[in-house]
Structures are given as C-alpha cells and as structure tokens.
N, C-alpha and C positions, 0 to 999 in steps of 0.2 A: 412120456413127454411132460417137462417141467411145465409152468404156467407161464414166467418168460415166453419158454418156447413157442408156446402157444399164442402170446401176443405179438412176440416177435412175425411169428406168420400170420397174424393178420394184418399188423400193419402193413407187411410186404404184399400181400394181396389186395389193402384199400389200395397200395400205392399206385401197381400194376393197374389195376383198373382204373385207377384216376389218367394213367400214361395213356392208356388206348382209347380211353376219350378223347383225352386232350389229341390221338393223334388220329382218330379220324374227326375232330372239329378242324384240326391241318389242314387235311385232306379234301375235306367240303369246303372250308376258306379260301384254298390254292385254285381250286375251280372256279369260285366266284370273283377272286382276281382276278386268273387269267381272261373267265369271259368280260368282268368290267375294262381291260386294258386292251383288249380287241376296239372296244369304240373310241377309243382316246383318238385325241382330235392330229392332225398332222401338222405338227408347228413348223413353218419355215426355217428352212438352216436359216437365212436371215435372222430368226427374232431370239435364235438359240446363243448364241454369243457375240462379240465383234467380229469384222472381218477381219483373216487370218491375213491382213495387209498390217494390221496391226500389232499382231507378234511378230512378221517379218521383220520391219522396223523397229521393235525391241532387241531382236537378234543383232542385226544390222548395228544398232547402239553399240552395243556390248561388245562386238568386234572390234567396232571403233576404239571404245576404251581401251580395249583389250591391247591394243597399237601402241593408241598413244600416253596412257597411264600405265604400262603393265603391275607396275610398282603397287600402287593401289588395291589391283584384283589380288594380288597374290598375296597383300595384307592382310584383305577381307578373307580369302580363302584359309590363311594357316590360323586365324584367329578362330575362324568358325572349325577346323578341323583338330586344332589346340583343343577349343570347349568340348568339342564331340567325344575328342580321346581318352582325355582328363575325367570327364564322366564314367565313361567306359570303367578306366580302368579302377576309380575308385572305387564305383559296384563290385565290381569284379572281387577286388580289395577285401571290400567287407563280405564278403559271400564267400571268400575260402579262409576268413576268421570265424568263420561261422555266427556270422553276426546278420539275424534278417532284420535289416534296415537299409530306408533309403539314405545313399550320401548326402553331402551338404548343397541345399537346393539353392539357389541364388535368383531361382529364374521369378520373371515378374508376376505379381498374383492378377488371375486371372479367376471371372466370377465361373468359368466354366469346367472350372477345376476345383471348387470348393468341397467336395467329397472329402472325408480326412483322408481316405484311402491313396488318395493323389496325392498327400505327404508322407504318409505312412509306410505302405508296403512299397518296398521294391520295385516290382515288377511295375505298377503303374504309376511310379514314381518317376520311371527310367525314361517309361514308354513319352510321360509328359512334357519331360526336358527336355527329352531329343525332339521332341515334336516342337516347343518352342523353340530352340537352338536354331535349326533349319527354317521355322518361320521367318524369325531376325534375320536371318544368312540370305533369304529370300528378300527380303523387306529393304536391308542394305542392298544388295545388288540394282533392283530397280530406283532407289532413291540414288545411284550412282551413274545412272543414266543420263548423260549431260547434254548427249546431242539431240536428244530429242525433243519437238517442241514443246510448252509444258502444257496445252490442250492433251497429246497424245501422253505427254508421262501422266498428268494425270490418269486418264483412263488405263493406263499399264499397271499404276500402282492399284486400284478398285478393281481389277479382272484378275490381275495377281493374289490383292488379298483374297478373294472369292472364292479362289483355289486352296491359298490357305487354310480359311475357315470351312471348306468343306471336307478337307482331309482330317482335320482334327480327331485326337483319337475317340472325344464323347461321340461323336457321329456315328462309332459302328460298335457291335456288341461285344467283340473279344476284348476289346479296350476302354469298354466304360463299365469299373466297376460297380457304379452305385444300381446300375440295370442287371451287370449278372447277379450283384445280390440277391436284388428282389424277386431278382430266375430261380435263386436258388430255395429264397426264404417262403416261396408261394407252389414250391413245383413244376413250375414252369407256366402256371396261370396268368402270371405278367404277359409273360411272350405270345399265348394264345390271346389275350387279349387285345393287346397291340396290333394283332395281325386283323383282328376283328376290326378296330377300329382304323386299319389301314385299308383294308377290304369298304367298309361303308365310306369313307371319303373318296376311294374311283367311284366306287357306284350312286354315289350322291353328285358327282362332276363329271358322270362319263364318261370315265376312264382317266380323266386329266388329274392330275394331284395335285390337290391343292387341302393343307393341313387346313383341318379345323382348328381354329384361334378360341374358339369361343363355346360354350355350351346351346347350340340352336334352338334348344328346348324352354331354355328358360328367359326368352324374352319374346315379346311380340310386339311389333308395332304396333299402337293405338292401346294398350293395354298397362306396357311398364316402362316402355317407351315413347316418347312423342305424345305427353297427354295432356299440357298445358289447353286449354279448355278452347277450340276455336271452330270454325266450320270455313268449309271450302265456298267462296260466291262467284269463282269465275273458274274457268275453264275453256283451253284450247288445244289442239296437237299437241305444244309446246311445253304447257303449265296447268298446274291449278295453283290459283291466288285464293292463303288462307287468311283469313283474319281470325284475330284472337279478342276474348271477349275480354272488357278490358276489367281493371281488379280496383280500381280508384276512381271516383265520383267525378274527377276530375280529370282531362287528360291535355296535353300540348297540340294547339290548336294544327301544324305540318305532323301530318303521321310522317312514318317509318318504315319504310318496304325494304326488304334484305333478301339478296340474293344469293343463296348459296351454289358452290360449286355442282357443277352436274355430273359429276364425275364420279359422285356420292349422292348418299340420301343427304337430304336438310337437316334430319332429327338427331346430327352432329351437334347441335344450339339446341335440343332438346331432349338429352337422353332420359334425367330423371330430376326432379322436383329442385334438388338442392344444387346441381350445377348446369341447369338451362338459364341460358341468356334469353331464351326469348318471354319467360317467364319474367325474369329479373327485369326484360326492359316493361316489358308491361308492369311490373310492379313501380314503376318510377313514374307512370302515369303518361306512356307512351303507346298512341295509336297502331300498333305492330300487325304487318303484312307477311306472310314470306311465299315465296316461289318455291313450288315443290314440282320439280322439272320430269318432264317426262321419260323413260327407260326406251333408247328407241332401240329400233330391231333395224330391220338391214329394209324395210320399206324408208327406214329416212336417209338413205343412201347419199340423196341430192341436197341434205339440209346444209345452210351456210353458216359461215358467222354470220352472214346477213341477216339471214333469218332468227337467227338467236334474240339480235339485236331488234328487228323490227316486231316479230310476232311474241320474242320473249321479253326483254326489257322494256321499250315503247308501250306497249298492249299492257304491261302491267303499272307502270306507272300512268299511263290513262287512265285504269280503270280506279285506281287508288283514288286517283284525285276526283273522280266522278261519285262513286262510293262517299269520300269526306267533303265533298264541297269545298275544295282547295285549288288555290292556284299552284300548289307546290308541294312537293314532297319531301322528303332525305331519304338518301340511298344506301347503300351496304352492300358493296361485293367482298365477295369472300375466295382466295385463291384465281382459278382462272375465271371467275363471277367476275371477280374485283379489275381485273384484265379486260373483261370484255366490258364492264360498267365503265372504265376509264374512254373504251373507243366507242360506246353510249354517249358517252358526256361530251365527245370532242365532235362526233355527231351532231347532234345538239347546239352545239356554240355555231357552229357551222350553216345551221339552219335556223339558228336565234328563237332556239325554243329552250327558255328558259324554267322547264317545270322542275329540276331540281336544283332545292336551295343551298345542299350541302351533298355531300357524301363522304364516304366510311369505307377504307379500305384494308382490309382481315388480309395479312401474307402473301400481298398479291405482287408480282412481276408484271411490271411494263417493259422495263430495261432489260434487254438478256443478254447482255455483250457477255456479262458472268453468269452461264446458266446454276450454277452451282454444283452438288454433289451428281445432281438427276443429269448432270449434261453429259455424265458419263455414255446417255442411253439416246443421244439426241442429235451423232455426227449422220453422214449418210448410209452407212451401212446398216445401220438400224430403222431411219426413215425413211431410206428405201425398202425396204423388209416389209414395215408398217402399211405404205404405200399400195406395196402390191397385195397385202392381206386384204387390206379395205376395200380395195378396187374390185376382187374377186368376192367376197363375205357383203358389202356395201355397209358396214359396220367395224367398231373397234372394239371387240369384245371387250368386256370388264377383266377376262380371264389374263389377256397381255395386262391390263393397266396393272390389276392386283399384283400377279408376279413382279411388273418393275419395280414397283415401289417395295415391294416385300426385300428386294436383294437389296435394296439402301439399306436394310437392318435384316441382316438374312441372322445373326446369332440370333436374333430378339423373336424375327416373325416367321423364319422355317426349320432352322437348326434343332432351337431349344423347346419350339412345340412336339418338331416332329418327333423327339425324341423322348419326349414327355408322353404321348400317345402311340407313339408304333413300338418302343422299345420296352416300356416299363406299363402300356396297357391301363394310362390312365384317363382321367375324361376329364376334356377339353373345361377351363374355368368358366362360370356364369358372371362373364364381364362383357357390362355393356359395351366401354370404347370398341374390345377387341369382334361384338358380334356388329358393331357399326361395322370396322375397317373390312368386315368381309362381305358385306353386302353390297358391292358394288354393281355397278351402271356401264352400260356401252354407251359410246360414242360414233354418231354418224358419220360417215367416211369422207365427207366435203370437209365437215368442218374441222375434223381430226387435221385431215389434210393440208387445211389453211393454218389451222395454227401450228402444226411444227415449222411446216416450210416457211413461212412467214412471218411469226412471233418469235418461234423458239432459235429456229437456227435464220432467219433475215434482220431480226432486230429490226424492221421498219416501221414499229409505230414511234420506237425513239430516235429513229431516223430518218428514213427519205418517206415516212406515210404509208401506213394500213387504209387499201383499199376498203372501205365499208359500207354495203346498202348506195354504191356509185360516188362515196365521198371518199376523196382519199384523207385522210386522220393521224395528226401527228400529238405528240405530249403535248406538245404548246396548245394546242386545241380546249385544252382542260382548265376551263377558266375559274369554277366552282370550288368555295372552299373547302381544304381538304386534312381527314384527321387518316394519318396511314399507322397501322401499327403490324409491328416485322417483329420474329421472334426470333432471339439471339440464335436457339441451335438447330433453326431449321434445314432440315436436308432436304427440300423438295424447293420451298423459297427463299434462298439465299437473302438473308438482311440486308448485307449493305446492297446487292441488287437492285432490291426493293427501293431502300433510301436513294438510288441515284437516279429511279425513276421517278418517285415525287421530287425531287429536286429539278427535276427537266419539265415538270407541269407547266402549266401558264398561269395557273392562281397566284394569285398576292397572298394569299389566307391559306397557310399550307401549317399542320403539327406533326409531327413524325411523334411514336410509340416505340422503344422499343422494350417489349416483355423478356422475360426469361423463359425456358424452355424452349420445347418447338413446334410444329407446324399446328397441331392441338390443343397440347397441353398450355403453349401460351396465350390460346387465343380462351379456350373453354376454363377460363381461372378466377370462378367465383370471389368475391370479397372475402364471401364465411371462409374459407380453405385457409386464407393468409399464408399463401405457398409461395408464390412466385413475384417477385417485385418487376418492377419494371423505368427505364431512364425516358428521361425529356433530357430537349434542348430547344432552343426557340433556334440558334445561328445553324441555317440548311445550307450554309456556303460553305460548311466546313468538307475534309473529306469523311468519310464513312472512319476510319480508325480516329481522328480529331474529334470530331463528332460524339464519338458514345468515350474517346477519353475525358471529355471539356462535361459531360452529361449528369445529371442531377440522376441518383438512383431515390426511388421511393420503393419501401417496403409495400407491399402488397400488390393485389391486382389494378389492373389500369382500368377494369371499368367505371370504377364512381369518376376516374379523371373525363373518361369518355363522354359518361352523363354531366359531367361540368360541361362538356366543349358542349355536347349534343344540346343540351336544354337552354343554349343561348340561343340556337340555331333552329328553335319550334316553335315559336312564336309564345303569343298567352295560353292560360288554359283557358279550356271551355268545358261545356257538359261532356261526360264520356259518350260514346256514338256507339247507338246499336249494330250489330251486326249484321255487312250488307245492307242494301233499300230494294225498291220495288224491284231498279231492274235488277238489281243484284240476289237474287232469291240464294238462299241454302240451298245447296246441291248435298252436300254432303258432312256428315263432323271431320274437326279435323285427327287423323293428319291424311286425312284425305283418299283416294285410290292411287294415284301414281307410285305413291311412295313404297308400296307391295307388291308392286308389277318389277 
C-alpha cells in the first residue's frame, strides 16, 4: 500500500463517518419535525388564500377576452412561446457546438439571481430564463384582464405575483445553485444545518412557521433595546405610561405623549441610541411620555375601540397632565395609534374638552376609500375568515397579523430568509428592526372587529361617523392643529390616503410631511443618517399627484422641520420636571413589563 493509498482511505473513512452522522442527525431532526408539526395550529381555509370566487372571476375574465379580443391572447401567446422556443433552441445550439455556455440572456436583472452561476452555467441559466419568460407571460395575461373590476384585478395581480415569487427557482434546492454549492463545499453540513434551524423555528412557534428574521439571542429588551433612561408612573389593563428622564435643564413647558401602534411594541422609536426618537425628542428639551400597550390574550375578547379610546388615550393624557401641572398636552399617534387619536380628538371636540393643543400624525389612515397595497387582505372573504377566528380564539393572534404583512414583501421577509436558514444553514442576522418586526402583539376580537368592518372596509369616520364611546365621530370633528407625515413607499399606509384624510380634517392648521421611504424607515430617519429627504407644501387643496408635483423637496430627515412645527406649539420652557409626583410613584424602569409579555 503506497502512502496516497493510504490517505486516500482515510479520508474516505473521515468521510463515511462524517455521512452517518450527518444521517442519523437527519433522522433525529425528521422526528423532531414531524412531532413539532403535529401541534401546528389549524388555520382556516378562510385566512389561507382569497376565495376561490375570486379566480372564478379571473377565469371568467379571460374567456371574455378570449371572445372578444382573440387577436390579442394569441399575440401574447406566440410572443411568450417565440421567447420560450428561441431559448430552447439556442441552448440546444451551443451544447451540440460543444460549447458549455449560457445563450444570450436579455432577461431583467433580478437581485434574486445575483449568483454568477445564474449567468454562467447553462443549466441554471436556462432554468432562470424560462422561469422569468413565463413570469412575464403570467404578469401580461392578468394585466390584460379588462373586465374586471380594478379592486378585484388588483388583488388578481398580488395573489398571482405570490405564485410567481413562490415557484421561483431560488426557493427549492435542485435549482439554486449557490445552496448546492455550499452542499457541496461543506459535505452537506449546510443542509443538516438548515434543517436544524427549520426544526427550532416549529418548535419555538408550535409547529406553525414562521422564519426567523433576526438573531433572538442578541437583543433584549431593556438592555440593547428600549434604554433611553425612563421609568413607568401609571399603569392599567390597557397601558403602562413611561416618562423619560429628561436630558436638558430646561424643557417646553406642554409635554408630549405618543402613542404608538399596538400592534407592535413601542421600542420601534427606540431601538438604539443613535436612531431613537424618543431619545432625540428628549434631547430638544421635550417632556416625553409614551404608551407601551398591553399584549392581550383572548380574556380581552370584549375590548372596544371604546375602550382603547376611554381607558387608553383619555386615562393617559389625564394623567400626563396631572403628572406636569398642564392644561394641555401634544399628541402622537402612530399608524392605527394615529387612527384612533384622530377618533380621540373628534371625541373630544365633541364633548369641548380641549386638553390637546396640537397633535402628530406617523403613517396613519383615516380615509380608506384606497386601502392601498394591504387591501388586498381586507375584502370579505378574508374578514370573514378573521371574524370567525376571533369569535371562536376571542383574540387576533399576532401570528395572522405577522404572516399578512410578511406577504406584502414575501421576497424580502419569507423567501430570502427562508432560504438563507433552511437551505444554506445559516443563522438568522443580529438586526434590531428585523427582531422588532418579529415580536409582535395580538389584537382583542371587538376591536379587531370594529376596525376592519368599520375603518377599513366602511370608510365611516370620513364619511357617515365612527360610532365611539356613544359619539358618533367624523374627520370634520378634528378641530386641532395638525402636522401628518406619510411616507412615499408605504405598503401598509398608502400616502396619498393618508393626505386625503388630513385634507377632510376640520382644523384650519393642518402641514402634511411627505418622507421618503416606508412605513419605518421614513418615519425612524434620524438627522445623523442624512438618508432620506422629505417634501412640504402648504396648498392641501391640491390633488395628492399635484400636490407632491407642485412640492418643495429638502434633503434630509423631516424631524428638526417637526421640531420647528412642534416647539411653536409647547409653549415657554420651564425647569425640567422630575419623574412622576406623589400620586404618581415609580412602579418600575422603563421600558417597563408589558413590552416583554
């Protein structure tokens, strides 16, 4: 036996051995699947797709054209079956030249094809083309869709892309090669690893999947999150009210209380030092409050908007003002914060309690005649679905919200993670936004309830009156001046939405904002960053495309414009104010306990 020989057999013996590890770690992983997917929860066909009334009607479409265009389909057919051929056979071409290369690519570049291998080799060169080609061929078909209304085309076109982007060929491992690589260049240690951290996400969700975004390990609330220096002085079912200590000898004599979404945690305005807002307004010399809302369970089955309104926003802005010896506060709603502060305020006018002097409105929707991208999720078949989950659960799990909103960006928030950790076996990044966007919150089944039916698909607080706490509340109602800011590419709060709901207010003192970005990234856009710019206009008569054409753009964030509006709007300063008084004792630092339940 030469000495080769000799190595030669042992490597083949590490290797062997490395295999029968790797395949009973399989073996024990496929166990611990299958028993985590036994507890997976029973999603309603309801909340699993539209209803199949809805491809009817696409069908239905398409016959139509098919009548009375024929000319057209059979354009679009020989053009798509032209490209498909034509590819074919110039593969073909170069592959009995004996030439291993892909043909001449034309197709659009796409970031989910960036591997060279996707230009390079053949085989997944081919694979990629035809998978775009037929994308397109799919994409024209339903944008040829004439007869149907364009509520339901839209939703034809976003359930169709869905299909698209889920067949693509990165999503499965014979056709993404940058995964078999790594299969290959690791011995299959990728693949066993993938499957490990496929296995720990069922059994960290109980069977349900939901990818890891984020590395769980490397953040904690109160620690590298949410640490801007404050302590909790009030507490109810609903909320705990933090105040933050403040950073300047001197502060504006109307605090500041902000309401964030409950749909999320708060510590979205306060993930780390250098892009918290609640930090920054305290550094301007503002009294700052915020409501960090409670995680309800299926015992708040009965809670209202009413109650949002009476024991969440009333109860907190009392208590602010009792806390600073103020007749008055400013406000901050943020998303559907910013929604229900608006049917606060028309409350309010209504009842001529004037404790707020101004308010602040983050991405928020009063108007829904254009739901936006989300209203894809918002006809009846889906809120009926919802409906009856809540009615049986008395709760709106976090687990539906997350999923919705993940499919408005399924390449970004399920595709390209999932594929990052099941296929290639890597761990999840230590990024704060993305362990924010996973830590979400249920919603009580009343008020779930009210606000689809009511807000989202009745459009009645900008038209016939949101019943609330026994008032009925319309936009006119909203007599306080108002600063809104909408960001240009939100998918969740359509902008010009937004703007046609501050245009329907009843204030005289109205500014519209609009930033760049979206539902986030335009609102959380430090000064330091100098990232994202943002447009004014004073003329709110205009339409929404008038509007942001006729519109002044400034370079950077829109907060110091904010702190212009806001610090006209706080009166003088005065000494800065301890935290909490007698009745208000320290319950706890902040960011408090709700925000970890």
């Amino acid at each position: 036996m030469t000495t080769n020989d000799s190595t030669d057999g042992e490597i083949s013996g590490q290797n062997l051995a490395k295999l029968e590890t790797n395949l009973a770690r399989i073996e024990e992983l496929t166990q611990r699947m299958l028993a985590a997917m036994g507890h997976a929860r029973k999603v309603p066909a309801a909340l699993q797709g539209p209803s199949q009334d809805l491809y009817v009607k696409a069908a239905g479409a398409y016959v139509t054209e098919m009548m009375n265009n024929p000319a057209k389909l059979i354009e679009n057919q020989v053009a798509f079956w032209g490209k498909s051929v034509k590819h074919y056979v110039e593969a073909q071409h170069l592959l009995t030249q004996g030439k291993i290369k892909a043909p001449t690519d034309d197709t659009p570049r796409d970031k989910r094809f960036s591997n060279e291998m996707w230009d390079t080799n053949p085989y997944f060169n081919f694979v990629k083309q035809q998978y775009l080609m037929n994308a397109a061929a799919v994409q024209q078909a339903v944008a040829d869709l004439d007869s149907l209304d364009a509520e339901e085309k839209k939703r034809i076109e976003f359930f169709s892309q869905q299909i698209i982007d889920m067949m693509a060929p990165t999503n499965f491992l014979a056709t993404n090669p940058e995964a078999l690589e790594l299969a290959a260049k690791t011995d299959g240690e990728s693949l066993v690893a993938g499957l490990e951290n496929l296995v720990a996400d069922l059994e960290a969700n109980h069977g349900d999947l939901v990818v890891t975004l984020a590395d769980k390990n490397a953040f904690k609330v109160g620690q590298n999150l949410g640490t801007t220096e404050g302590s909790v002085v009030y507490r109810n079912r609903m909320f705990e009210l933090i105040q933050y200590k403040p950073a300047t000898d001197e502060v504006h004599e109307i605090p500041l209380v902000i309401f964030p979404p409950w749909i999320n945690k708060f510590y979205i305005l306060d993930l780390k030092p250098a892009n918290s807002m609640i930090k920054w307004a305290v550094d301007q010399g503002y009294t700052v409050f915020i409501v960090s809302w409670v995680n309800p369970d299926e015992t708040y089955r009965d809670t209202a908007m009413s109650d949002y309104v009476e024991e969440g926003y009333l109860a907190a802005i009392a208590q602010v003002k009792q806390i600073c010896g103020t007749e008055q506060v400013n406000a901050v709603g943020y998303c559907i914060a910013g929604t229900t502060l608006s049917l606060t305020l028309g409350l309010m006018e209504q009842r001529g309690d004037n404790s707020v002097n101004a308010a602040t409105l983050f991405t928020t929707l009063t108007d829904f005649s254009d739901r936006g991208e989300v209203g894809v999720f918002l006809d009846d078949d889906f809120v009926d679905g919802i409906e009856a989950e809540v009615d049986e659960s008395g709760m709106l799990s976090s687990f539906y919200m997350s999923r919705t909103f993940s499919y408005l960006r399924s390449n970004d928030l399920i595709y390209g993670p999932a594929i990052k950790s099941y296929m290639m076996g890597k761990a999840p990044p230590a990024f704060d936004l993305l362990y924010w966007n996973g830590d979400g919150t249920n919603l009580p089944a009343k008020m779930a309830v009210e606000y689809l039916r009511g807000l989202c698909q009745g459009d009645t607080l900008a038209t016939t009156g949101f019943e609330v706490a026994g008032t009925n509340v319309t936009l006119a109602d909203v007599a306080v001046p108002i600063c809104a800011i909408a960001c240009e590419t939100d998918h969740i709060a359509a902008w010009k939405s937004s703007y046609r709901g501050v245009q329907k207010m009843g204030s005289t003192d109205k500014t519209f904002i609009l930033s760049e970005s979206g539902h986030i990234a335009g609102i959380v856009n430090p000064p330091s960053k100098n990232k994202y710019g943002h447009y004014t206009n004073q003329d709110l008569s205009l339409s929404p495309e008038d509007w942001q054409a006729t519109a002044e753009k400034t370079a950077g964030s829109w907060w110091p414009r904010w702190d212009a509006w806001l610090s006209e709007k706080s009166g003088e300063k005065v000494p800065a104010r301890t935290v909490g008084d007698a009745k208000h004792p320290v319950l706890c630092p902040a960011p408090g306990t709700y925000v970890v339940s």
